[in-house]
C-alpha distance (Angstrom), angle and dihedral (degrees) to the residues before:
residue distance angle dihedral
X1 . . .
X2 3.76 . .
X3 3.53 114.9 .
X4 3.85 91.5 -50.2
X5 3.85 85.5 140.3
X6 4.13 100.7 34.4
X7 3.72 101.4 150.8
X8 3.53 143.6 -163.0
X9 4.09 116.2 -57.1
X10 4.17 83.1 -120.9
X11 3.92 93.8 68.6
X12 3.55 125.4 107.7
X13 3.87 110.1 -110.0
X14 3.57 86.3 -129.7
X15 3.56 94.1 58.0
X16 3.27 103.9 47.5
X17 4.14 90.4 47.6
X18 3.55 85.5 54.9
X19 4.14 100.3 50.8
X20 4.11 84.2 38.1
X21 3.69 86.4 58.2
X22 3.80 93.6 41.7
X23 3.76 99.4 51.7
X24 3.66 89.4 43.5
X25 3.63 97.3 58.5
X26 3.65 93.0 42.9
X27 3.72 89.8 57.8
X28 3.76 102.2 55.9
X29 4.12 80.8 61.2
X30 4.13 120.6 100.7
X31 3.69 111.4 -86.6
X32 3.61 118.6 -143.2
X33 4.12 109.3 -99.3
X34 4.23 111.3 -99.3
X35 3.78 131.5 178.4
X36 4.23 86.3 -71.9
X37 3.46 106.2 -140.6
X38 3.68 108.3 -2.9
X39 4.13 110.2 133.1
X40 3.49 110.6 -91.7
X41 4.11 118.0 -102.9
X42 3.56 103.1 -92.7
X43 3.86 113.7 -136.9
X44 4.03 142.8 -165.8
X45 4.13 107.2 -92.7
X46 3.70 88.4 -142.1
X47 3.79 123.6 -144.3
X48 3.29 105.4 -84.3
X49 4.26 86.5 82.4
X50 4.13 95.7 138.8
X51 3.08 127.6 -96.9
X52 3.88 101.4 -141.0
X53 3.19 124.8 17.0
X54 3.66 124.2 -128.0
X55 3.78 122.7 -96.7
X56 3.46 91.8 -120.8
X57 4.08 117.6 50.0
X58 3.33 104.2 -172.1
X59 3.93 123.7 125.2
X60 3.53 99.9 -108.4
X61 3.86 109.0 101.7
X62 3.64 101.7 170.3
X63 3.44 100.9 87.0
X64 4.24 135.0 21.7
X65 3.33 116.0 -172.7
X66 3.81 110.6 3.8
X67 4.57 124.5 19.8
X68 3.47 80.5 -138.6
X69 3.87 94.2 55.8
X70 4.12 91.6 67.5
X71 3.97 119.4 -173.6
X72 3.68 117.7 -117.6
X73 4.21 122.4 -96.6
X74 3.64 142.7 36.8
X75 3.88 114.5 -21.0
X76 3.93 104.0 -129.8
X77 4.06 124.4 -172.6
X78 3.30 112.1 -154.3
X79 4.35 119.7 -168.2
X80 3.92 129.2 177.6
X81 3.69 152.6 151.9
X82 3.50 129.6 -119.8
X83 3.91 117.5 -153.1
X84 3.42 135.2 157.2
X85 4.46 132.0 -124.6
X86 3.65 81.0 -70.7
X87 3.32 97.5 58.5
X88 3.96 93.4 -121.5
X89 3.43 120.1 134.6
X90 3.42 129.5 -101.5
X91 4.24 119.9 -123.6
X92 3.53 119.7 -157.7
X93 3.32 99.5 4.2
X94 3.86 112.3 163.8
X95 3.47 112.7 -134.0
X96 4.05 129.7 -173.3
X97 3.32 132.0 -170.6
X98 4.39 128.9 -179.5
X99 3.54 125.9 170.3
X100 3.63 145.9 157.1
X101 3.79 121.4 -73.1
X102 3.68 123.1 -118.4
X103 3.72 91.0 -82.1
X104 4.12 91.9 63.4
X105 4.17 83.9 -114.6
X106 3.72 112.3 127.5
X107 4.20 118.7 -150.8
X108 4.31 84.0 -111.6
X109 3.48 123.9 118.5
X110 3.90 90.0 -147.9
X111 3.97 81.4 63.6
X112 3.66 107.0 111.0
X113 3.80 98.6 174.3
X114 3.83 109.3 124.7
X115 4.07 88.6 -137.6
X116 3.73 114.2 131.8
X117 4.29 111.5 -103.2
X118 4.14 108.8 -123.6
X119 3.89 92.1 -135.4
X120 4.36 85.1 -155.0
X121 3.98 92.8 58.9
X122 3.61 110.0 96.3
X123 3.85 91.3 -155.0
X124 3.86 90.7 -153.7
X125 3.69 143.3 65.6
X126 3.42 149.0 -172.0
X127 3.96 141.4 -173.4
X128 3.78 139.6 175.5
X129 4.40 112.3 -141.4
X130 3.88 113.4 -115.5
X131 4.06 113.7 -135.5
X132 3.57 95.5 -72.0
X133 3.80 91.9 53.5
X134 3.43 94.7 -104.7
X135 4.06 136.3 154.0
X136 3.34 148.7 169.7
X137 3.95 150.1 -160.0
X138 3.70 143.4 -166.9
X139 3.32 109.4 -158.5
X140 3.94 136.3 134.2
X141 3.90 123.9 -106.5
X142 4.03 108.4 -98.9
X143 3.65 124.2 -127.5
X144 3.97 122.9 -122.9
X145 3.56 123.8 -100.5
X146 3.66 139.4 -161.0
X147 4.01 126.3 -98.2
X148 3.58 102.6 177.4
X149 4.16 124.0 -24.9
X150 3.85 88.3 -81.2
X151 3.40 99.2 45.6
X152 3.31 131.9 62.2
X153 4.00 123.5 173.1
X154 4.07 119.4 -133.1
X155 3.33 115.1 -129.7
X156 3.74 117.3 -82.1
X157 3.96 142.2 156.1
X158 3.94 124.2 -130.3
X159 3.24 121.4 -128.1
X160 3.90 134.5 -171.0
X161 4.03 129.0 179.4
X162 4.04 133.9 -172.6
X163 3.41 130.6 -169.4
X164 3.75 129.4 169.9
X165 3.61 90.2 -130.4
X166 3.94 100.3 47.7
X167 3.48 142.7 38.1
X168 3.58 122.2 -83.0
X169 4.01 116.2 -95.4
X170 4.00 126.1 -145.3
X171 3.46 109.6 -178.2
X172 4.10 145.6 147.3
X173 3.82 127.0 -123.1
X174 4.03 115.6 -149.2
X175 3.59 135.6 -168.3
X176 3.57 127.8 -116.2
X177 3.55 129.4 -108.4
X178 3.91 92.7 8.9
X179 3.85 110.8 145.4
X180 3.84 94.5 -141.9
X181 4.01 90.6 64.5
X182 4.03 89.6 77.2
X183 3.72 90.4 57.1
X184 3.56 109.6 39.2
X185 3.58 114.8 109.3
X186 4.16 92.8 -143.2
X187 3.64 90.1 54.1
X188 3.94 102.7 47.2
X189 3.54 89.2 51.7
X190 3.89 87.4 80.7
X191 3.46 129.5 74.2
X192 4.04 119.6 -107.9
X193 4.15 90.0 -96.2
X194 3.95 91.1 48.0
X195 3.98 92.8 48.8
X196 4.05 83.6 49.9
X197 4.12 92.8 54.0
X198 4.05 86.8 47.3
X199 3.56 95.2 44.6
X200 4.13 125.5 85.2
X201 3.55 131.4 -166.5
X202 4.21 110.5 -150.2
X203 3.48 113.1 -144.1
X204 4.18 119.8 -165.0
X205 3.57 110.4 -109.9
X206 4.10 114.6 -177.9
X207 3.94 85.1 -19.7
X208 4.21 90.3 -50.9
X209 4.17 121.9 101.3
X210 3.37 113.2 -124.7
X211 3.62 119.7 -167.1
X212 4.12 126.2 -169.8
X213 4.08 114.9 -148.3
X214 3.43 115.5 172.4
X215 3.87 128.6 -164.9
X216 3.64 124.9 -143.1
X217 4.27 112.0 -159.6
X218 3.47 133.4 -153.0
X219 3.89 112.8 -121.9
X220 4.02 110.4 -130.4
């Protein structure tokens, strides 16, 4: 892989040999089939779109000042490929991703959930796709939250992409299996092949989950 994984300047060169070397071998695995090709479901960005952005945009969230300083939660890999109708891959792609921390809080003023803030969570992510249209982020899985008293979101990561070549892409990533999916208002309102592209199933690599969503542009 080329750079899929280039983190921040901060990391340990151990570490990030070690995640390189994890992601990589993860990817040369089978991935489950998907609708190849077919545009990607776009979805609202929400408002919880930060404010400020970190000084360091890299696309390792787990930590923000110090690696020893680690956010709370699950640490989640996430991998994919970004392609176009054509099924070609998309190069330098630029793709962020922001999300809630473990908690359910987002980093948003606007974010009235009482949830405690995890002041080593970076909250927001970005990455740039290798030759092969490839990315990655460490990251860890959010918690849900609550909209109003009957509605309470699943957890889920935001993700946007730009390309020169293609039309921008706003879109959310969910988790498998979650029982909140089925009642989420943002969810149902795709069809049973849409909720499939959005949807990842982790799988525990070397005691880490590692989950492959790939994003399918339109071409201007």
């Amino acid at each position: 892989m080329e750079n899929v994984f280039k983190l921040s300047r901060r990391l340990f060169v151990k570490s990030a040999f070690a995640l390189a070397t994890l992601v990589a071998a993860e990817m040369m695995k089978p991935v489950p089939a998907r609708a190849a090709c077919i545009p990607t479901p776009r979805e609202t960005a929400g408002p919880f779109y930060p404010l400020k952005l970190p000084l360091d945009k890299d696309n390792d969230l787990t930590f923000v000042n110090r690696p020893s300083q680690k956010a709370l939660g699950e640490v989640i890999l996430i991998q994919g490929r970004v392609r176009d109708e054509s099924c070609q891959p998309v190069a330098g792609a630029s793709v962020e991703i922001w999300q809630a921390c473990t908690t359910g809080k987002y980093n948003h003023p606007g974010d009235n959930n009482s949830a405690a803030l995890d002041p080593h969570f970076q909250y927001w992510g970005k990455a740039t796709t290798n030759a092969k249209g490839e990315y990655g982020f460490k990251t860890v899985k959010p918690g849900s939250y609550p909209v109003h008293w009957f509605w309470t979101r699943p957890p889920h990561i935001h993700f946007t992409v730009r390309s020169r070549s293609h039309l921008p892409l706003t879109t959310q990533m969910y988790f498998f299996g979650d029982p909140l999916n089925a009642k989420d208002r943002l969810f149902r309102k795709h069809s049973p092949t849409e909720q499939a592209q959005c949807t990842v199933l982790f799988r525990t690599v070397d005691h880490l989950p590692v989950g492959q969503f790939d994003l399918t542009l339109r071409k201007t």
